[in-house]
C-alpha positions in Angstrom: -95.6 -18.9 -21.6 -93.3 -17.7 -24.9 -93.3 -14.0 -22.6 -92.7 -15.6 -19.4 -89.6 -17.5 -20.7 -88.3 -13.9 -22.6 -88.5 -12.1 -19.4 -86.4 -14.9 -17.9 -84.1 -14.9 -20.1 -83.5 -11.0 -20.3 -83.4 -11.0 -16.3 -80.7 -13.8 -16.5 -78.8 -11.7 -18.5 -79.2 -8.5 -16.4 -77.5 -10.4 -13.7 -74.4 -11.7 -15.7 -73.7 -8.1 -16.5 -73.8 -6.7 -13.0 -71.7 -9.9 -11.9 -69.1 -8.7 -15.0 -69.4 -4.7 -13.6 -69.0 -5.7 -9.9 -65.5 -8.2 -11.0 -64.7 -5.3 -12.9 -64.5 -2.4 -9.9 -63.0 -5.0 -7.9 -59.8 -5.4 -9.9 -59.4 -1.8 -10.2 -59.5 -0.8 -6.3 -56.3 -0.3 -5.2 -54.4 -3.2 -3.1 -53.0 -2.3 0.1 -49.3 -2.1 0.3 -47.0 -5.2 1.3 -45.3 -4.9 4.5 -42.3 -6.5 3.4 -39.8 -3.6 2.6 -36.3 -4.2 0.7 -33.4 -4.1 3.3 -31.1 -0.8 2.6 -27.9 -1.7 1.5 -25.2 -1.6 3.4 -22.0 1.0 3.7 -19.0 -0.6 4.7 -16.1 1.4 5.9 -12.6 0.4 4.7 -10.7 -0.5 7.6 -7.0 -1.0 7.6 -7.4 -4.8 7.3 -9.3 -4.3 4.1 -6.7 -2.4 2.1 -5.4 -4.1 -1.1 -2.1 -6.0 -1.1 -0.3 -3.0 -2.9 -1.8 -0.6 -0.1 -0.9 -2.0 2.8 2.5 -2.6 0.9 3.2 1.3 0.5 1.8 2.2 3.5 4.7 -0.6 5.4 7.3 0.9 3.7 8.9 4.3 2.8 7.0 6.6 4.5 9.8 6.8 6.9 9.9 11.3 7.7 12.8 12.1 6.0 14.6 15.6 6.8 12.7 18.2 4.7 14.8 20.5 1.9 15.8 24.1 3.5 18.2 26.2 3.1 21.7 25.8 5.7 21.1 29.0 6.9 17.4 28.6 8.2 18.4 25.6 10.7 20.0 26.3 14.2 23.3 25.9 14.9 23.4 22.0 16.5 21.2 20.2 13.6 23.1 18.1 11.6 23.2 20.1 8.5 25.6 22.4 10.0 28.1 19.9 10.1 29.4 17.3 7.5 28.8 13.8 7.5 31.0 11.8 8.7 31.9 9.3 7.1 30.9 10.9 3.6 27.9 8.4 1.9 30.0 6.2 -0.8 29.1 6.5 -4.3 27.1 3.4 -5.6 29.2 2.3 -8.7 27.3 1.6 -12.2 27.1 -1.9 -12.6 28.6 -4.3 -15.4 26.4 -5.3 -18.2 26.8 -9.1 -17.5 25.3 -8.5 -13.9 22.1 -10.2 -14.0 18.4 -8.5 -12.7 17.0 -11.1 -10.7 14.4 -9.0 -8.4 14.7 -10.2 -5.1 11.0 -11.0 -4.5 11.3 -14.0 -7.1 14.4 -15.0 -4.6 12.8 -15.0 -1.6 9.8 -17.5 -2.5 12.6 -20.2 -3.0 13.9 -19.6 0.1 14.4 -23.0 0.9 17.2 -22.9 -2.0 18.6 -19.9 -1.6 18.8 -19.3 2.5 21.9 -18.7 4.0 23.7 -17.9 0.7 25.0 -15.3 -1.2 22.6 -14.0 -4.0 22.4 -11.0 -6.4 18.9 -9.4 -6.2 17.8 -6.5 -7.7 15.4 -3.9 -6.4 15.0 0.0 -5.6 16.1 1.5 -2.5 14.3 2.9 0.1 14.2 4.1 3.7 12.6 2.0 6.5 11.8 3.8 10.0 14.1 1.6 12.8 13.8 5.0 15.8 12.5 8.2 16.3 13.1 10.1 19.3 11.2 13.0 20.5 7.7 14.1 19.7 5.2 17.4 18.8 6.4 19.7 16.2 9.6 21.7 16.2 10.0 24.9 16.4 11.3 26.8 13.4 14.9 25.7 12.3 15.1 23.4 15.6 15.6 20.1 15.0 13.9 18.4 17.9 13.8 14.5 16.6 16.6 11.9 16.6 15.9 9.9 13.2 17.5 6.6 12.3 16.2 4.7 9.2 17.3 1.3 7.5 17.9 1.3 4.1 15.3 -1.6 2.4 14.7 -3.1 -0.7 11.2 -1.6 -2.0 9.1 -4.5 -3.4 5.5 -5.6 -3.4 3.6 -7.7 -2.3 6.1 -9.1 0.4 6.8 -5.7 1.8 10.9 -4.8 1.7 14.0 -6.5 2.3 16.1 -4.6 4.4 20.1 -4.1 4.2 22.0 -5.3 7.2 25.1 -2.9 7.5 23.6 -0.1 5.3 21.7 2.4 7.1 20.8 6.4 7.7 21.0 8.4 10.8 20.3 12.1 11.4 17.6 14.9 12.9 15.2 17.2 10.9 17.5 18.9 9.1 19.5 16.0 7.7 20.3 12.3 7.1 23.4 10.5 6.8 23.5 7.2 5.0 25.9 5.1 4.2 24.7 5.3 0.3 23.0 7.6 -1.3 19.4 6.5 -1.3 17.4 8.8 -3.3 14.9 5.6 -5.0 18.2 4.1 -7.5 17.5 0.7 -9.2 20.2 -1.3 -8.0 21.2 -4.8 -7.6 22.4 -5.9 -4.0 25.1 -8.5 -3.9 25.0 -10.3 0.1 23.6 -13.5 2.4 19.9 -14.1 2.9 19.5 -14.8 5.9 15.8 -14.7 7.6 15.0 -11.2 9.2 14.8 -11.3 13.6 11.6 -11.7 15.2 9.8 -8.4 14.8 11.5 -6.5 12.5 8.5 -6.2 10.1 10.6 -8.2 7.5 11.0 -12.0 7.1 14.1 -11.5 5.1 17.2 -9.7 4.8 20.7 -9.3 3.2 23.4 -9.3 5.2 26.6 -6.8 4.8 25.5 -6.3 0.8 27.2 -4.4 -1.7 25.9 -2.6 -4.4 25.9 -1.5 -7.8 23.4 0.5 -9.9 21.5 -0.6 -13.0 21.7 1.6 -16.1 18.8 2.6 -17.5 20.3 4.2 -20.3 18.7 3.0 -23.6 21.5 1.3 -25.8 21.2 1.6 -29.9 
């Protein structure tokens, strides 16, 4: 009996240890892969109506063609440049110290208070495209396109506030404005009135005058 009951015991624990070897080789056989794959990510194109406030302010405004530089000689004989303007742009006068810098964009979002009066703003100038006639590319020193340009107040992120009564007029070779508009910092003196349906501009100043800051650093 004592040898019978041994053997059972040693052939129990035979079988617990090729139980443990069999558990073993089955956690090591590789699993089959999931079929559940991760969703690429996606590329999204920026469209136009995606830009950022300050782009699709910049691209609004000033990128009006302007005449480019060339010497008098290289242009034919009827583009503007081979006669004078007429009349001559006026000189923007420096203005007084007491004048205060109020930039207009701060102005126009109390419209309510300040519609249909006359206000100081200040701002830089720019060129706004109002017509262009003709199209293709000219040949050289031809001046093939009719330009006529508004002259705006550059600001962001409302866009530009153009100046009824100030504007620029001319073909490849050259524009004449009724100021020089070359990017001054100036403060425009006039009456907000709103802008006409269409005009890309909510606001403008009507018949303003101007004057430009000095910059020049006082001691």
């Amino acid at each position: 009996m004592m040898k019978f009951a041994a053997l059972l015991c040693l052939f129990s624990l035979l079988c617990l240890l090729c139980l443990s070897c069999e558990s073993s080789r089955a956690s090591e056989a590789p699993r089959p892969a999931s079929s559940v794959k991760p969703h690429p990510a996606f590329d999204v194109p920026k469209t136009p109506d995606m830009l950022t406030v300050a782009e699709t302010s910049l691209a609004r405004i000033d990128h009006a063609p302007r005449p480019k530089p060339r010497a008098k000689q290289d242009w034919q004989a009827d583009c503007m440049i081979q006669q004078a303007c007429t009349p001559e742009p006026k000189p923007i006068p420096t203005c007084d110290a007491r004048v205060p810098q109020r930039p207009w964009v701060d102005v126009v979002t109390q419209s309510d208070v300040f519609l249909g009066k006359e206000v100081e703003v200040s701002g830089t100038l720019g060129l706004s495209l109002i017509k262009k006639t003709g199209s293709g590319v000219c040949a050289p020193g031809a001046c093939c396109h009719e330009l006529r340009m508004q002259i705006v107040l550059v600001g962001e992120p409302t866009g530009s506030l153009p100046l009824r009564g100030l504007t620029c007029s001319g073909d490849d070779s050259l524009l004449c404005c009724s100021v020089p508009t070359e990017g001054q910092a100036v403060v425009a003196r006039g009456r907000l009135q709103k802008a006409p349906a269409g005009s890309g501009s909510k606001w403008q100043l009507l018949d303003p005058t101007l004057c430009l800051i000095d910059d020049t650093p006082r001691h």
